[in-house]
C-alpha positions in Angstrom: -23.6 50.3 36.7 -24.2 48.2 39.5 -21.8 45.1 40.0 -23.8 41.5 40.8 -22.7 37.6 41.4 -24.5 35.2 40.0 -24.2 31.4 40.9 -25.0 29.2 38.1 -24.6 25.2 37.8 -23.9 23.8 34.6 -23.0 19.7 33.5 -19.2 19.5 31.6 -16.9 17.3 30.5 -13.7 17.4 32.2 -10.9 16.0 29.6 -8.9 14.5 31.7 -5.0 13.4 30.2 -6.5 10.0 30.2 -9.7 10.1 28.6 -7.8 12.9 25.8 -5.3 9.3 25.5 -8.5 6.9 25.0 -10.0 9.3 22.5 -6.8 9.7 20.5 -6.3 5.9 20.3 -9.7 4.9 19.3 -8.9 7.4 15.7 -5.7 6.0 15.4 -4.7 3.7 12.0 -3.0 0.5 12.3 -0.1 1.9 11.4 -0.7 5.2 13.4 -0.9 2.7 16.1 2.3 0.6 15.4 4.4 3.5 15.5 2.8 5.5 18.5 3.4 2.4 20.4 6.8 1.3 19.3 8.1 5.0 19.9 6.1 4.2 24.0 8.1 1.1 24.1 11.7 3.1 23.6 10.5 5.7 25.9 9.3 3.8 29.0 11.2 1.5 30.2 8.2 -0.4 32.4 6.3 -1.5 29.0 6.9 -4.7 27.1 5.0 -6.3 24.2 3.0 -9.4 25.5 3.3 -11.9 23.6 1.6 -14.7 25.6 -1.2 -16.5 23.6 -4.3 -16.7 25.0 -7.2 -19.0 24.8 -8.8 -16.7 22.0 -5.6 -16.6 19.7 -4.8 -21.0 20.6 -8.4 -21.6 19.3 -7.9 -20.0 16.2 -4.5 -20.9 15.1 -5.3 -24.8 15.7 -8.5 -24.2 13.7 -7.2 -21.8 11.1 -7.7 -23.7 8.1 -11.1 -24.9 9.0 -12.1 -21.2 9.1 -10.8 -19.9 6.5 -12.2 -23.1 4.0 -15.6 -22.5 5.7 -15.7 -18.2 4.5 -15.2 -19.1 1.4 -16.9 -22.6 0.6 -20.1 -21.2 2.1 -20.6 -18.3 0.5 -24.1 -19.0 -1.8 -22.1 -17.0 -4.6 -18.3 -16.8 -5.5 -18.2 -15.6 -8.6 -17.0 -12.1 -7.7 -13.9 -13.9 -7.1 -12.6 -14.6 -10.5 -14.6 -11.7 -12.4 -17.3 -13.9 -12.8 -16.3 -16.9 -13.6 -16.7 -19.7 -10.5 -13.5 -21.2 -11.3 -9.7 -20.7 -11.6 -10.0 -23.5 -14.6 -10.0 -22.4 -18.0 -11.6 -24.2 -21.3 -8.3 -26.3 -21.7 -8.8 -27.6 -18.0 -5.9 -25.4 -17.6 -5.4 -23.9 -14.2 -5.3 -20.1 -14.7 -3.3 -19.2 -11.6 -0.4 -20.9 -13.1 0.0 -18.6 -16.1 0.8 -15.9 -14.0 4.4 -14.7 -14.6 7.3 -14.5 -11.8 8.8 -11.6 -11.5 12.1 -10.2 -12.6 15.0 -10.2 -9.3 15.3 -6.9 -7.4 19.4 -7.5 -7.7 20.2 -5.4 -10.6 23.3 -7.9 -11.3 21.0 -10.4 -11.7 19.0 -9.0 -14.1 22.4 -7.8 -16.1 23.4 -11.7 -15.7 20.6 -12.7 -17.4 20.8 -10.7 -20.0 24.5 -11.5 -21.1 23.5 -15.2 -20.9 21.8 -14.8 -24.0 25.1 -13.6 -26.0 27.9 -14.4 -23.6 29.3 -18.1 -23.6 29.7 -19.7 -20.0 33.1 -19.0 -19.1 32.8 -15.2 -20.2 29.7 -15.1 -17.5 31.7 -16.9 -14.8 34.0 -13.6 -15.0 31.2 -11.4 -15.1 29.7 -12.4 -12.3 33.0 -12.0 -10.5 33.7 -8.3 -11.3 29.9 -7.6 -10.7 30.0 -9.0 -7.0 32.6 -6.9 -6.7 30.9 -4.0 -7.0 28.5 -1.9 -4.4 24.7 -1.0 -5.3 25.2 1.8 -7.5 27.3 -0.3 -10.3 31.1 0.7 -8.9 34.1 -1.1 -7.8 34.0 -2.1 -4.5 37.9 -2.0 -4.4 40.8 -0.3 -6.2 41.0 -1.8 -9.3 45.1 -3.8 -9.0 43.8 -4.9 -5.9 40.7 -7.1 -7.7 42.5 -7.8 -10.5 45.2 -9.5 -8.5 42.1 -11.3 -6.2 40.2 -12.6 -9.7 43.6 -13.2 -11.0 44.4 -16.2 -8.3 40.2 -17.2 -7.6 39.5 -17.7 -11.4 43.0 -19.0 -12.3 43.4 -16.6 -15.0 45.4 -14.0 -16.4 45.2 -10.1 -16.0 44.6 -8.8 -19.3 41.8 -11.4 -19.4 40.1 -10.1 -16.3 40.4 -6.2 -17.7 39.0 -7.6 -20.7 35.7 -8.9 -19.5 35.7 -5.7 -17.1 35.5 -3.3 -20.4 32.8 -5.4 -21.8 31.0 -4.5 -19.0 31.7 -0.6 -18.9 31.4 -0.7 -22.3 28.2 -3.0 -22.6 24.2 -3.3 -21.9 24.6 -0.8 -18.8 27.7 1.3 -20.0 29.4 2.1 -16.7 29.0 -1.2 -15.0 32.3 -2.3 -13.0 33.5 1.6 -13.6 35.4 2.3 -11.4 34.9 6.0 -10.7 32.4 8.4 -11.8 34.7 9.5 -14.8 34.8 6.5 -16.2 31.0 5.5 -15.8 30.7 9.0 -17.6 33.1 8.4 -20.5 31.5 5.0 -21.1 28.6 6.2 -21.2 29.5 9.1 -23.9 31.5 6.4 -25.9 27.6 4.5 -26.3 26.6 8.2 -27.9 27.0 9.3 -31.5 30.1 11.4 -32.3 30.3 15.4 -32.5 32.5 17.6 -31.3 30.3 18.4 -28.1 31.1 14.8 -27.3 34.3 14.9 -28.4 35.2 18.4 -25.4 33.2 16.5 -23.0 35.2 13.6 -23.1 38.6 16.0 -22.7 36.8 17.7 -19.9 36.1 14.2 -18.2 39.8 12.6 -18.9 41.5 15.8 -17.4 39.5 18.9 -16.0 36.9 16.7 -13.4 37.8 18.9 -10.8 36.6 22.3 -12.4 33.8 20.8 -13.5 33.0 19.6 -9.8 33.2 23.8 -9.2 31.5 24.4 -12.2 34.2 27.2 -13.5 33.1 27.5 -17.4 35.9 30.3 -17.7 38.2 27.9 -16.2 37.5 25.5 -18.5 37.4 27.4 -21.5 41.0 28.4 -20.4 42.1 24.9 -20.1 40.7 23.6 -23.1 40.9 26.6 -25.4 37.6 26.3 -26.4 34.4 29.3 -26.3 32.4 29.6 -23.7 29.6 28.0 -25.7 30.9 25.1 -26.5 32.0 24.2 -22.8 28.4 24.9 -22.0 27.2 22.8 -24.3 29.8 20.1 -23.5 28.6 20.3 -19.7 25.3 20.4 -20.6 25.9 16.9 -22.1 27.5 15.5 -19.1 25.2 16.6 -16.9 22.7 15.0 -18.9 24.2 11.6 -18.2 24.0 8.7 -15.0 25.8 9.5 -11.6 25.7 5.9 -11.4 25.8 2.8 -13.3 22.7 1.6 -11.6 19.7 4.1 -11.4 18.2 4.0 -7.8 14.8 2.0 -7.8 11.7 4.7 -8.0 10.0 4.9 -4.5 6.8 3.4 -4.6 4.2 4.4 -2.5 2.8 1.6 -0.5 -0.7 1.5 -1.5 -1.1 -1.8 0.9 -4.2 -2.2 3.4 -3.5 -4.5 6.0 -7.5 -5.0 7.7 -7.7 -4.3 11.1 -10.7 -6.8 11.8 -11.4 -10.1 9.8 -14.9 -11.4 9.0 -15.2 -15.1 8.1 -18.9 -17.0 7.9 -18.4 -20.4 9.6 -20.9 -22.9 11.1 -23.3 -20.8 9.4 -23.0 -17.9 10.6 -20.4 -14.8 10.4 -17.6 -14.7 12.9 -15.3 -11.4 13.9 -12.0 -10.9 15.1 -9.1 -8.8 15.4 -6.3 -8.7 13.4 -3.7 -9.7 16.2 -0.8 -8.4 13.2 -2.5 -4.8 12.9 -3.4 -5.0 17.4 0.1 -5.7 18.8 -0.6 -6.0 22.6 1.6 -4.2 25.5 1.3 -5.2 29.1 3.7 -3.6 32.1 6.6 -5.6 32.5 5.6 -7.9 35.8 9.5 -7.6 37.3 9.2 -3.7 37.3 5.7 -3.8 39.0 6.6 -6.2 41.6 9.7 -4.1 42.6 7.2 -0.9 42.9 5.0 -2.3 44.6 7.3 -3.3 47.4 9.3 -0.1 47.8 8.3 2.9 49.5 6.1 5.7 48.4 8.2 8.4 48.2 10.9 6.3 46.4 11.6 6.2 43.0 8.7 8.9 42.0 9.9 9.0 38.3 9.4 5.6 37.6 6.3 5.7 39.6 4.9 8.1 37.0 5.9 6.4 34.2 4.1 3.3 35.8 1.0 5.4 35.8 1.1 6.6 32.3 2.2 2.9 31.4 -1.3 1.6 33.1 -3.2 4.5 31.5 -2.1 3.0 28.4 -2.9 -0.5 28.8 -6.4 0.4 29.6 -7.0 2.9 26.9 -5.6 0.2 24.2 -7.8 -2.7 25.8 -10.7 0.0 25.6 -9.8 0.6 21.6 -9.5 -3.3 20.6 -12.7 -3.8 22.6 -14.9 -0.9 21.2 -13.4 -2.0 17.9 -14.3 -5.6 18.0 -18.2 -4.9 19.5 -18.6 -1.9 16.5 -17.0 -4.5 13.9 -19.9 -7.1 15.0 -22.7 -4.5 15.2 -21.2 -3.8 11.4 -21.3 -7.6 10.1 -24.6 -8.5 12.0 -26.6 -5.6 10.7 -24.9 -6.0 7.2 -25.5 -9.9 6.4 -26.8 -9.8 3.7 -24.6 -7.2 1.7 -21.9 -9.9 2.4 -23.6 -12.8 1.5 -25.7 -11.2 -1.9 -23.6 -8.2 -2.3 -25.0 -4.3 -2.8 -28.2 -4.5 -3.3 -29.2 -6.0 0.6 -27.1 -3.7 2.4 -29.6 -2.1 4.5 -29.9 1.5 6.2 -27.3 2.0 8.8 -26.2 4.7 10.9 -23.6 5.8 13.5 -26.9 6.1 16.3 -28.0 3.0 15.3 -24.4 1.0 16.2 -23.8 3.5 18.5 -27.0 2.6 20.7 -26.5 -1.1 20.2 -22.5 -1.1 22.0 -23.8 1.9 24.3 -21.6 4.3 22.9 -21.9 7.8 22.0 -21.7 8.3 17.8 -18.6 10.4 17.9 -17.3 7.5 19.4 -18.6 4.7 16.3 -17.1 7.9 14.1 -13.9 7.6 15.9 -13.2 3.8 15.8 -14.8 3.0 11.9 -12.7 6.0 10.6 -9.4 4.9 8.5 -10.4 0.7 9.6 -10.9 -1.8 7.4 -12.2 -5.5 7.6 -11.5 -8.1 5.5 -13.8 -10.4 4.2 -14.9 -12.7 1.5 -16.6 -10.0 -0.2 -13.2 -8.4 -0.2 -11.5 -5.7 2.3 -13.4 -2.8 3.1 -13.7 0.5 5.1 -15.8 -0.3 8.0 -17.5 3.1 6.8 -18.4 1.2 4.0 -20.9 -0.9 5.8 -23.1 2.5 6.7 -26.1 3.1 4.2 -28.4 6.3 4.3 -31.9 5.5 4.7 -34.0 6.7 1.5 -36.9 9.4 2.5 -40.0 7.2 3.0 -37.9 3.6 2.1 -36.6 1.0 3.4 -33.8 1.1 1.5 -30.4 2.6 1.8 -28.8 4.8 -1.5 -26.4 2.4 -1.8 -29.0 -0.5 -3.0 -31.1 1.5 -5.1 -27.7 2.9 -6.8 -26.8 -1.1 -7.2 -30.2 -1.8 -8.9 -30.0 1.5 -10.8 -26.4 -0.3 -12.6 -28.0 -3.8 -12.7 -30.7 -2.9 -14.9 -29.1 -1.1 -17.4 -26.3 -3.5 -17.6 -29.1 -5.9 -18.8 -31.0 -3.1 -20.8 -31.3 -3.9 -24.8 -28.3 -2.6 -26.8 -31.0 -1.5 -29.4 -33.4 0.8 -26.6 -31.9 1.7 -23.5 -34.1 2.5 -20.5 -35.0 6.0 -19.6 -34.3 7.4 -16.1 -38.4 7.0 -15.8 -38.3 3.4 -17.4 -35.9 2.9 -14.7 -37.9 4.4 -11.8 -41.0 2.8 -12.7 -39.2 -0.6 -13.0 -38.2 -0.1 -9.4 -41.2 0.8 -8.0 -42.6 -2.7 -9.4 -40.2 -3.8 -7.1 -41.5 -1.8 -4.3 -38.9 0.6 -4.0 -40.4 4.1 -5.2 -38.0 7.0 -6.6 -38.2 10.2 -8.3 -36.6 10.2 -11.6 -34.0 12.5 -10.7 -32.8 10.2 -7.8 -32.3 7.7 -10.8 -30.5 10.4 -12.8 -28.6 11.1 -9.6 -27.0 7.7 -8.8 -26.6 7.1 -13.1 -24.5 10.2 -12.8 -22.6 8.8 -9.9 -21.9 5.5 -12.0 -20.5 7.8 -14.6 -23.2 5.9 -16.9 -24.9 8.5 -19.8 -28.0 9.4 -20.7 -30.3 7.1 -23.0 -29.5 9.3 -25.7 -25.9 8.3 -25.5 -26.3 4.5 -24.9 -28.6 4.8 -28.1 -25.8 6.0 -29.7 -23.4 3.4 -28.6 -25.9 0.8 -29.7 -26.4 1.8 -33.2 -22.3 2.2 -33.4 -22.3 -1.4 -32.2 -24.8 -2.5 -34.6 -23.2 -1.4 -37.1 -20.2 -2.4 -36.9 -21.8 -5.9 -36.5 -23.3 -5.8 -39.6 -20.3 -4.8 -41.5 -18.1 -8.3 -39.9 
């Protein structure tokens, strides 16, 4: 075998540790963002968040309410707004918007209050409320229990036994456990609400006298203490166990299903407008104190800082690059797509990530990067800005997404008594100069999760029928 060196030339991309930053910001959420900068902030100590408006942001805020009239007064169609209906009035001239009811409080004492002021005369709920600002989040005393009686006692200018009173309506009550003040006693009220049997009645012995062993969950212990089978202290811990750690039950976490748009498209003036969202595109800038001292020191000084100045600047420039790429793809988006936001989904025309890509002189993986997880808002509602891409029907001018709008529009207005066949349908469309295959038309009524004509037919008879019998 005979060894040989070969020179070869070759083009590459060398990923530098700034160009991997610029890439990783340009797919990053809003809220990806917020955080990945907030946690830059607390680690370099030569960022701050700029908060100087500029000519931009003055412009808007002093014409705010202009803008936001215009996107929706001159929009040819609003009805999407109010499911079809073009106002918020109803037949009795009545506005609709005010029928729409307030919520209940968040404060679980509030809520409680409210529901003993239906039963409860007024001086009775003045002590109430009392004993329950007393008490923490989960429904318990705050303080030991001489020590609030002796505070209510001299605020409410009344007597002890009244105060104690009131307290065991509450532990006894609507929540049983409320003012409790330990767990054994939330527990006991709690078994007091529950019919009697003698599980109830060993559970309640366990809680007056044996809480510690139940705490280690010694059954043998307990049967010992109680002289009582091994069953039946199972049974009477099952019980308790069964019950509320706390007078108040911890709200459920709720995820937050909230989509705050990154870009916002208005149509003003007569034509459509884009901008950031400056609440989802906090800005950073290099605190101008720290670069000033830098600057005037001497290069081999301070070398740490000097690096994090250099990973500070890298920063500012790859976020300017992201909000600017962002902005330029968002008005490619709203431009090209015009009409799907002035008429809705049947003029959304063919897009693709070449086409935006070779009107901001970007590469597509780029487009791919900044429209993935970003909304805009608009009148039309808030969408993904993938949503704005249509794929171009073979031999069309058309995107899916139309044909699959006129596809639901027609058989929403088909006759109850004769549906339209998928070949009705196609031939219907061709009239229109859009030509399908039947089974594209079969495709996009599948995607609607709309059935065949057989089943429609069905559906129609049912609903004659029933007509005729009223």
């Amino acid at each position: 075998m005979k060894a040989t060196v070969r020179a070869n030339m070759a083009q590459g991309v060398n990923l530098t540790p700034q160009l991997l930053q610029s890439i990783r910001l340009l797919q990053l959420t809003a809220p990806q963002l917020e955080q990945e900068l907030q946690q830059t902030l607390e680690r370099n100590p030569l960022l701050e968040h700029d908060e100087t408006p500029d000519e931009a942001e003055s412009v808007e805020d002093a014409d705010r309410a202009a803008l936001e009239a215009a996107a929706w007064d001159e929009l040819p169609d609003a009805a999407f707004l109010s499911g079809g209906a073009a106002s918020s009035f109803d037949g009795d001239g009545e506005d609709a918007t005010l029928r729409i009811a307030d919520q209940a409080s968040s404060d679980p004492r509030v809520r409680l209050l409210q529901e003993l002021a239906l039963h409860w005369n007024e001086r009775d709920l003045q002590r109430a409320a009392w004993w329950l600002d007393h008490c923490d989040d989960r429904g318990y005393l705050e303080q030991p229990l001489a020590e609030l009686i002796a505070l209510g006692a001299t605020a409410l200018s009344d007597h002890a036994s009244e105060l104690e009173v009131i307290r065991q309506r509450l532990v006894h009550g609507e929540w049983p456990g409320m003012a409790a003040r330990d767990a054994s006693e939330c527990l006991r009220a709690q078994l007091t609400a529950q019919p009697a049997s003698p599980t109830r009645e060993l559970a309640m012995r366990i809680l007056a006298g044996h809480i510690d062993l139940l705490a280690t969950h010694d059954t043998a212990a307990l049967a010992t203490a109680l002289d009582a089978d091994a069953s039946q202290v199972h049974a009477a811990v099952a019980l308790i166990l069964s019950l509320r750690a706390y007078p108040v039950e911890a709200p459920a976490q709720v995820e937050d299903l909230h989509i705050v748009p990154d870009v916002v498209a208005w149509h003003a003036g007569g034509a459509w407008r884009v901008a950031l969202n400056r609440r989802t595109t906090p800005r950073i800038r290099i605190a101008p104190h720290c670069e000033r001292a830098l600057a005037l020191g001497k290069p081999g000084d301070n070398a740490v800082l000097r690096g994090l100045l250099d990973e500070a600047r890298w920063l500012v420039r790859g976020l300017a690059m992201r909000n600017d790429t962002l902005l330029r793809t968002a008005q490619v988006l709203v431009e090209r797509q015009r009409g799907f936001l002035e008429r809705g989904d049947e003029a959304i025309v063919p897009l693709t990530l070449r086409e935006v890509a070779d009107a901001i002189g970007m590469h597509e993986s780029t487009v791919s990067r900044i429209t993935s997880g970003k909304y805009i808002q608009t009148p039309r509602g808030t969408l993904e800005l993938k949503r704005l891409f249509a794929v171009r029907l073979d031999g069309a001018e058309i995107g899916g997404a139309a044909v699959r709008a006129m596809v639901k529009r027609l058989i929403d207005a088909e006759p109850a008594a004769t549906p339209l066949a998928d070949y009705v349908i196609a031939g219907m469309l061709a009239r229109q100069g859009v030509r399908v295959a039947r089974r594209t038309v079969a495709k996009y009524r599948d995607q609607l999760k709309i059935g065949p004509v057989r089943s429609r037919q069905r559906t129609a008879a049912s609903i004659a029928v029933r007509a005729i019998a009223r």
